[in-house]
C-alpha positions as CSV (number, residue, x, y, z in Angstrom):
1,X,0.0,0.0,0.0
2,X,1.7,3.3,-1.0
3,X,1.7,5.8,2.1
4,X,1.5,9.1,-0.6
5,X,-1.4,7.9,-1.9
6,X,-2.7,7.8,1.8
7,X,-1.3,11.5,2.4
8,X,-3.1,12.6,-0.9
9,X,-5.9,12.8,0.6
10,X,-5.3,14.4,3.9
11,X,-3.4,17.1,1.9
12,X,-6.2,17.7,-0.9
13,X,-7.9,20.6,0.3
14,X,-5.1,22.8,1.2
15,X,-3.0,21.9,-2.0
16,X,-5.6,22.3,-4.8
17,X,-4.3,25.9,-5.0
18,X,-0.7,24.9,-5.4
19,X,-1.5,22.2,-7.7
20,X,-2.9,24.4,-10.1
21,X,0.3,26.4,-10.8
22,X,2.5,23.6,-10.2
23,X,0.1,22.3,-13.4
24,X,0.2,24.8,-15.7
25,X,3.9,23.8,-17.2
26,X,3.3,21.3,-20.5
27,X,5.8,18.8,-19.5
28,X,7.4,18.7,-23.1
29,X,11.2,18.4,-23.5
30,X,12.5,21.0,-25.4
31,X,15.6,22.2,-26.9
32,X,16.1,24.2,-24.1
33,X,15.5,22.2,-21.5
34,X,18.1,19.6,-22.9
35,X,20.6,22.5,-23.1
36,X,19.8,23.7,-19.6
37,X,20.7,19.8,-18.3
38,X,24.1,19.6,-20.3
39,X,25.2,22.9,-18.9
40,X,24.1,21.3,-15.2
41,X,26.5,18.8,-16.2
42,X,28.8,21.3,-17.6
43,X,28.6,23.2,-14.3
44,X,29.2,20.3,-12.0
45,X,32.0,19.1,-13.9
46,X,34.0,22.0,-13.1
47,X,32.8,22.5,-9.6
48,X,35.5,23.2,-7.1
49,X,36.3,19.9,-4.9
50,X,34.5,19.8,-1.4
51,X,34.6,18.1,1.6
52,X,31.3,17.7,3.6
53,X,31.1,16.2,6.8
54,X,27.7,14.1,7.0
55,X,26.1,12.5,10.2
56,X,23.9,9.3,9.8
57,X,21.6,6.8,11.8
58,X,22.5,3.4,11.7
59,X,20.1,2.3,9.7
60,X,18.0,1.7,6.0
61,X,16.2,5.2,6.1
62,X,19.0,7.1,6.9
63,X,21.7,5.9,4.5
64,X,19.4,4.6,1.7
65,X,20.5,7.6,-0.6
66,X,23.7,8.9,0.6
67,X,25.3,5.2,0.5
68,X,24.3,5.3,-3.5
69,X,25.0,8.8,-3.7
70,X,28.6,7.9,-3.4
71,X,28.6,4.1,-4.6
72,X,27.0,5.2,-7.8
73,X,29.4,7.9,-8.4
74,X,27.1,10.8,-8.2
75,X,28.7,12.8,-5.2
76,X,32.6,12.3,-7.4
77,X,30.2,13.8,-10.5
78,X,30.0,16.9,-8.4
79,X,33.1,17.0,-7.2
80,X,32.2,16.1,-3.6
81,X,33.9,13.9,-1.1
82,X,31.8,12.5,2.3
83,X,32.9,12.3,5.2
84,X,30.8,9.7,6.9
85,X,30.0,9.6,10.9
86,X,27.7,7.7,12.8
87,X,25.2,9.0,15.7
88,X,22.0,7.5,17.2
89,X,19.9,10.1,17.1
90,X,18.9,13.4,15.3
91,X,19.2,16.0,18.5
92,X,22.8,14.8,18.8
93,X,23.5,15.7,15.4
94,X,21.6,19.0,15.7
95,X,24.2,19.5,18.7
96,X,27.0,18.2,16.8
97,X,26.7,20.7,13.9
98,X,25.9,23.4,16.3
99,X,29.6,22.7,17.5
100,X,30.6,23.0,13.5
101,X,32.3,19.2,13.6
102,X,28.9,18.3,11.2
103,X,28.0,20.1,8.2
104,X,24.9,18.3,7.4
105,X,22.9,15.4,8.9
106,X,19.4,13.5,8.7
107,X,16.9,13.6,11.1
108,X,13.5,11.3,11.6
109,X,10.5,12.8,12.6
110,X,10.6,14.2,16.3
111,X,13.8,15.8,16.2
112,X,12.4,18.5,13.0
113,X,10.4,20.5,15.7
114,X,14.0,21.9,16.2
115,X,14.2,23.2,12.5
116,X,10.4,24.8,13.7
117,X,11.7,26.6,16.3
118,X,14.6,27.8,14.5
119,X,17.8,25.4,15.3
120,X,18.2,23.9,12.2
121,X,17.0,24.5,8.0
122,X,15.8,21.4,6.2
123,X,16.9,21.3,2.5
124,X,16.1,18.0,1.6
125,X,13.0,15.6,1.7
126,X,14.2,12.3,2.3
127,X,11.4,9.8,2.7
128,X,8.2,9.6,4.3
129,X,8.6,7.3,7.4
130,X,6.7,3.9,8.9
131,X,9.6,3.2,10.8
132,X,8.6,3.8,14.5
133,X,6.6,1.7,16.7
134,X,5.7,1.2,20.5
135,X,6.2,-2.1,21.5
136,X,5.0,-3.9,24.3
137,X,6.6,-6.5,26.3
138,X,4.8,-9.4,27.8
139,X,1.5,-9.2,29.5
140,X,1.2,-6.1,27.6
141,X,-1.1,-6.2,24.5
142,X,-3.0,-3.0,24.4
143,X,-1.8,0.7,25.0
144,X,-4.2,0.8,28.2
145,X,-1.8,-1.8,29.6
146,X,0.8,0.8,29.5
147,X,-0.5,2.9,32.5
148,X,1.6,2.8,35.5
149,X,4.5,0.7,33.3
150,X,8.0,1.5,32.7
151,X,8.4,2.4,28.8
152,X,11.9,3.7,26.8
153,X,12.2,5.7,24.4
154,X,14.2,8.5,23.4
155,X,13.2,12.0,24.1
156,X,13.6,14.6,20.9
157,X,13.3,12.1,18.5
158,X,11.0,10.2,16.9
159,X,10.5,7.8,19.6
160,X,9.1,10.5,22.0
161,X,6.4,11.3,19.2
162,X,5.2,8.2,18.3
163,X,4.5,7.3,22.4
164,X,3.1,11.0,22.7
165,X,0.4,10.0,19.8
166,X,-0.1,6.7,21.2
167,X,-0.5,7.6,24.1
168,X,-3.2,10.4,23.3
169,X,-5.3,7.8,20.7
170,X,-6.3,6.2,24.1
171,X,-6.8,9.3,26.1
172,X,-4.1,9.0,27.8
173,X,-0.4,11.0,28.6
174,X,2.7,11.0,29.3
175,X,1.5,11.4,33.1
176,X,0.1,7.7,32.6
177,X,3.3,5.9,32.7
178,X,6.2,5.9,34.3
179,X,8.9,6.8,31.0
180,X,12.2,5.9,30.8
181,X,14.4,8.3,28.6
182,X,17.4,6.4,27.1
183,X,20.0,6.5,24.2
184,X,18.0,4.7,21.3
185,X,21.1,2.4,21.0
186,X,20.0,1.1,24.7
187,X,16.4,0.3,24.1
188,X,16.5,-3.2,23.0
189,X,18.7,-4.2,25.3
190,X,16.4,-2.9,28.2
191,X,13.3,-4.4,26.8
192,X,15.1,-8.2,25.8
193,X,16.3,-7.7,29.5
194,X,13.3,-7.2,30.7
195,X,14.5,-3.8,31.7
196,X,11.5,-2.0,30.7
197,X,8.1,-2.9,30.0
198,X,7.7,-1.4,27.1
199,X,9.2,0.5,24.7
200,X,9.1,3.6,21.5
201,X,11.7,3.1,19.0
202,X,12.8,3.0,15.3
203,X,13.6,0.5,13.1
204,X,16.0,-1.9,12.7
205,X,15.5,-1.5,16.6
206,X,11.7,-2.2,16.3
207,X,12.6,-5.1,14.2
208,X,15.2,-6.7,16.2
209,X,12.9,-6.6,19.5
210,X,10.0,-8.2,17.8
211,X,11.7,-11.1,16.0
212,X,14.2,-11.7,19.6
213,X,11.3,-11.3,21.6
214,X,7.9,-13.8,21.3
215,X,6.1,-12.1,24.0
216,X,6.3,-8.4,22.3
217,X,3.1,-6.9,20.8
218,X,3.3,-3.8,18.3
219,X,1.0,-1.6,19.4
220,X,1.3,1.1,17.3
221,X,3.5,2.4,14.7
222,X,3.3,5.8,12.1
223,X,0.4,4.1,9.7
224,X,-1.6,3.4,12.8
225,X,-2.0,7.7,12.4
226,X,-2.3,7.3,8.3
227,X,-5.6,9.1,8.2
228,X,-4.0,12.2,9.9
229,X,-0.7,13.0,9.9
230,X,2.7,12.1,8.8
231,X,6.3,11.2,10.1
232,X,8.8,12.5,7.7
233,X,12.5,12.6,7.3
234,X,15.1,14.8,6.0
235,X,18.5,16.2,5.4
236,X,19.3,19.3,7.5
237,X,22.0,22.0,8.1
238,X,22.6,25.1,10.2
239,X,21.3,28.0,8.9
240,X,24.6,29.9,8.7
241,X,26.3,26.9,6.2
242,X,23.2,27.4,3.9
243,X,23.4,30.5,3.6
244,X,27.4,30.7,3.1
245,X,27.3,27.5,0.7
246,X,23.6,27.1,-1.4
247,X,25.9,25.7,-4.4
248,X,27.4,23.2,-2.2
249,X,24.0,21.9,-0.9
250,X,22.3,22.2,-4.4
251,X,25.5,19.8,-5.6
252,X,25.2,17.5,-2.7
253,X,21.1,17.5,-3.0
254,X,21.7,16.7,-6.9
255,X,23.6,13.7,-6.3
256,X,21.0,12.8,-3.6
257,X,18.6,12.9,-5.9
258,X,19.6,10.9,-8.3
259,X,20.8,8.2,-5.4
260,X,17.0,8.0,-4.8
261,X,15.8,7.6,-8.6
262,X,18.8,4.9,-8.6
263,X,17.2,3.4,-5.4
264,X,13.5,3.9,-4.3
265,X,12.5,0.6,-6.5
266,X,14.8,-1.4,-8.5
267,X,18.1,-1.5,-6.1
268,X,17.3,-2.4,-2.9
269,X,19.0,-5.2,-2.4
270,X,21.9,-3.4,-3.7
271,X,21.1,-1.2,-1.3
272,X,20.2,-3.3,2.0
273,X,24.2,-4.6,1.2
274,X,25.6,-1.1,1.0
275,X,24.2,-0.6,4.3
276,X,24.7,-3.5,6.3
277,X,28.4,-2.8,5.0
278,X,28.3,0.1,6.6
279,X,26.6,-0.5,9.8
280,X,28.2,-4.3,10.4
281,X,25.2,-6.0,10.5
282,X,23.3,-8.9,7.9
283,X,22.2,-8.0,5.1
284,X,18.8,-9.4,5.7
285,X,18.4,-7.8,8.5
286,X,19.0,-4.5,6.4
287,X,16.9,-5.3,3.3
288,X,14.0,-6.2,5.9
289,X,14.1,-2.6,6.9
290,X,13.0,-1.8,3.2
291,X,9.6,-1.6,4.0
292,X,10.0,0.8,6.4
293,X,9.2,4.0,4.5
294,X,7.7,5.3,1.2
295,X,10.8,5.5,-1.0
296,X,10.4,8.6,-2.4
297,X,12.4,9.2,-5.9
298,X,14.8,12.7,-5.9
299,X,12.2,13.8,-9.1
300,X,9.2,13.2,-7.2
301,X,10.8,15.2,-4.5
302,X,11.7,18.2,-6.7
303,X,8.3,18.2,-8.4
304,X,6.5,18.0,-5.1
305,X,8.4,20.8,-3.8
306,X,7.6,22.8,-7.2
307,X,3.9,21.9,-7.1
308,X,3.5,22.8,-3.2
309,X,2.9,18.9,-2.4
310,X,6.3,19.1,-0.2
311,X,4.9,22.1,1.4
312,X,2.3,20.8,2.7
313,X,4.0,17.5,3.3
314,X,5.9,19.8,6.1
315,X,3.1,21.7,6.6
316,X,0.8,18.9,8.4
317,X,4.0,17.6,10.4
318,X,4.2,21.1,11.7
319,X,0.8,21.6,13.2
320,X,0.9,17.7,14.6
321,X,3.9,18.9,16.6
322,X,2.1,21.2,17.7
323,X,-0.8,19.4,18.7
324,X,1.1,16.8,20.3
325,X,2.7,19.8,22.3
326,X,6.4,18.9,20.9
327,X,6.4,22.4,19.8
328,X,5.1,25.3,22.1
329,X,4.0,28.7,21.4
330,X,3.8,31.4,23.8
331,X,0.1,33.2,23.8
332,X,-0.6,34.9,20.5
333,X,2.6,33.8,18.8
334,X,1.8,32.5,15.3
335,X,4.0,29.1,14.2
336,X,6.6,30.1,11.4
337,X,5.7,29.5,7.9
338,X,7.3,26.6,6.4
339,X,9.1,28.4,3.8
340,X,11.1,29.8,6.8
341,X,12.4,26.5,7.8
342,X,12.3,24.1,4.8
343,X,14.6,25.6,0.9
344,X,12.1,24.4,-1.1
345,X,13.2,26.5,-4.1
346,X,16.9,24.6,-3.1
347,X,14.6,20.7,-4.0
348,X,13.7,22.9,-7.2
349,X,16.6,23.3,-8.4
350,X,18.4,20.5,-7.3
351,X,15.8,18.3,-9.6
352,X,17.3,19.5,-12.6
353,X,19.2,17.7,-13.8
């Protein structure tokens, strides 16, 4: 079941205006077009060399594209080399490139109310996410059960939204339970320890927990919310490094882009074996992760940013945030416009190639 053809419908009534210009083009290939993509090439041939320092998750979603970005040759194409390092979760990497050792990084869901409230400017869609769940150990097989029980999870990140919305589809809150906030790399030890009770993570974590454990229950995970809302992911950077290096980020969004045309269908084997190379695990494990997410092509990205679908992907994440109380306003202050946190005209332009 494709999750986008889900969203469409959520999205419809607030996009209809957007999808009228985004329309109006013909679509034909013309002479110019053709002449616009050679000099792309032209220009990214001759593209001064660059070194960007790039932090990851260990797992599918996060290195999906940027592992084919470099196997396939398209980050050498524009003249960039990557400096790969490895982090659990997307606050720390907020934090890291706040300290200028990161240049740019990928977040999951929980950690972009930080880009809303300013810390951090998204510039690339990545994928839209099922990859979180709340699990429950034994003798736990509804979220009701939950109340009064120890639970993990990982605060700022997508783990801490998923348990805030489960929590809240059966009336209850965080109050409710008695949470344990962890590093996400410690959360499937507690629960196969019987550490916990219960647990909000991410896959392959999610995965690993209920294949080890035959007394786990998924409770939830993000389609459970399908009719009304949406966990995305993205690549980010500081505000201060976009602004100082757009050509560098519309290069390294290019060769992303075309990682996730090479990818989103026909390679993902390929793919699950470039990650688990990179991550030390199997290789089945990794291609199991596969259906963790709507695989989004780079071209579908660019056009959906063009046509204001992007927009209002971001646009619905925003205001469940704030419904879920991730992100706060005082009285009377209005949320920021996406446009002020996502470079949507950067997706644009990045798609042509």
């Amino acid at each position: 079941m494709k999750f986008r053809k889900l969203v469409s419908g959520i999205l419809a009534a607030t996009m209809t205006a957007a999808l009228l210009v985004g329309c109006s083009g013909s679509g034909e290939t013309t002479a110019d077009t053709t002449a616009d993509t050679a000099a792309a090439g032209e220009t990214a041939a001759s593209a001064e060399p660059v070194t960007i320092n790039v932090a990851y998750m260990p797992n599918y979603g996060s290195l999906w594209a940027i592992e084919n970005a470099i196997a396939q040759g398209y980050m050498e194409e524009e003249g960039i080399t990557v400096n790969l390092t490895e982090f659990q979760d997307g606050p720390t990497i907020i934090a890291a490139m706040e300290s200028g050792s990161i240049d740019v990084g990928y977040i999951g869901q929980g950690a972009h109310k930080l880009c809303i409230e300013g810390q951090a400017t998204i510039f690339a869609l990545s994928h839209i996410s099922n990859g979180d769940a709340v699990i429950g150990g034994e003798g736990i097989t509804s979220i009701e059960d939950l109340a009064g029980k120890q639970v993990a999870y990982s605060s700022g990140s997508s783990s801490e939204d998923i348990l805030v919305k489960t929590l809240d589809s059966a009336g209850m809150t965080m109050d409710d339970i008695t949470p344990v906030d962890m590093d996400a790399s410690a959360i499937v030890t507690a629960m196969l320890s019987g550490g916990v009770d219960a647990c909000a993570t991410w896959s392959p974590n999610s995965l690993t927990i209920l294949d080890q454990d035959p007394n786990a229950t998924k409770l939830s995970d993000n389609l459970t919310f399908q009719d009304d809302t949406i966990s995305l992911a993205s690549w980010i950077v500081m505000p201060e490094y976009a602004e100082a290096n757009r050509d560098v980020l519309v290069r390294f969004t290019r060769a992303l882009f075309k990682a996730m045309d090479y990818a989103a269908d026909e390679h993902q084997e390929e793919t699950a074996e470039l990650v688990a190379a990179r991550t030390a695990t199997d290789a089945e494990a990794a291609y199991n992760q596969r259906g963790d997410a709507e695989w989004l092509t780079g071209k579908e990205v660019s056009e959906g940013a063009a046509d204001g679908t992007v927009e209002g992907y971001y646009e619905l994440q925003k205001q469940n945030l704030i419904d879920a109380g991730s992100v706060t306003l005082e009285e009377g202050e209005e949320a920021p416009a996406v446009s002020d946190y996502v470079m949507l005209d950067l997706m644009v332009e990045a798609g042509e190639y």
